[in-house]
C-alpha positions in Angstrom: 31.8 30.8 0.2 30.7 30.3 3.8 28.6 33.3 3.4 26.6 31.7 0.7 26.5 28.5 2.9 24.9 30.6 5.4 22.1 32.2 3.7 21.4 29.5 2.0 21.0 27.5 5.2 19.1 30.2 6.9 16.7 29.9 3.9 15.9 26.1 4.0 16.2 26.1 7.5 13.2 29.1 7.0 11.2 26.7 4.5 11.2 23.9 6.1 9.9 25.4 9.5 7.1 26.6 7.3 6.3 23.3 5.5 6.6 21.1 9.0 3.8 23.8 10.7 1.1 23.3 7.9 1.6 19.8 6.5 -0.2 17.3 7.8 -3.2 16.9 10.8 -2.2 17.0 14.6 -1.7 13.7 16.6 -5.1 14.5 19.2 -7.1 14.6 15.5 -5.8 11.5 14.7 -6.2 9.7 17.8 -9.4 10.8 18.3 -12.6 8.9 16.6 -16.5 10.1 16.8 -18.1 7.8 19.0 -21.5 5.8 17.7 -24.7 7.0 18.2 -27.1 3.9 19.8 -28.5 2.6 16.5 -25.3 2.7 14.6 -23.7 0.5 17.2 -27.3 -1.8 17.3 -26.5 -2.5 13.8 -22.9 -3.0 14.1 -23.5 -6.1 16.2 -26.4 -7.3 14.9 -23.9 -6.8 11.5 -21.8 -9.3 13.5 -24.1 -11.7 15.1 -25.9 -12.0 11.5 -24.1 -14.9 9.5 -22.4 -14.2 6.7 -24.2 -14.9 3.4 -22.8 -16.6 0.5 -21.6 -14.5 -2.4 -23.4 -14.9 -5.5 -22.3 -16.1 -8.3 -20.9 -14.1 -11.0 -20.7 -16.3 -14.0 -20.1 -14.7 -17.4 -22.6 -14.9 -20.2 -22.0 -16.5 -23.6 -22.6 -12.3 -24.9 -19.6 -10.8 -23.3 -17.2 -13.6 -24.7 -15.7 -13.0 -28.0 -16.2 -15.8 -30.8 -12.8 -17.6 -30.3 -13.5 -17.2 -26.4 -16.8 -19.2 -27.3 -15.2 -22.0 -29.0 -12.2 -22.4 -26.5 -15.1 -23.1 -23.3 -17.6 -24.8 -25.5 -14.4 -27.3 -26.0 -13.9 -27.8 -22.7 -17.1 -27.7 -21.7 -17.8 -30.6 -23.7 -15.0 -32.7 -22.6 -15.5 -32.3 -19.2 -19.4 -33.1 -19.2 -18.0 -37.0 -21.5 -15.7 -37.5 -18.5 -18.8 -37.0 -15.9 -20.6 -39.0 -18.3 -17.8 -41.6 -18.7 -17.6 -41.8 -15.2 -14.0 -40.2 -14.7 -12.7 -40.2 -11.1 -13.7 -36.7 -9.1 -12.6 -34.6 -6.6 
């Protein structure tokens, strides 16, 4: 039995010496980063100093809702524009 514990040990120990030398990239690749040429780091900053625009809106169109969809917003749609009418307390 010990025999059989042996070889088999000698084997993984063999596989996984193999495994551990081409898996993966070296620490100095992963530490080291290209560095920017001028204009890439011109625009990074001026990236940074520019400010930040707003995003635009995205609102869907009466097409990509299904029928029910239609009636369920046009519902509330219509309440809330009676309470703005009304004169409902706002945020």
């Amino acid at each position: 039995m010990s025999l059989v514990d042996e070889v088999v040990r000698n084997v993984l120990d063999g596989i996984l010496r193999e495994v551990g030398k081409t898996v993966g990239t070296g620490k100095r690749s992963r530490r080291r980063k290209r560095s920017l040429t001028p204009t890439e780091r011109l625009r990074r900053i001026e990236k940074l100093l520019k400010p930040a625009s707003r995003q635009t809106s995205r609102k869907k169109t009466t097409r990509t809702r299904s029928t029910t969809q239609q009636k369920r917003v046009g519902a509330k749609t219509r309440t809330h524009r009676k309470s703005l009418r009304r004169g409902a307390a706002t945020r």
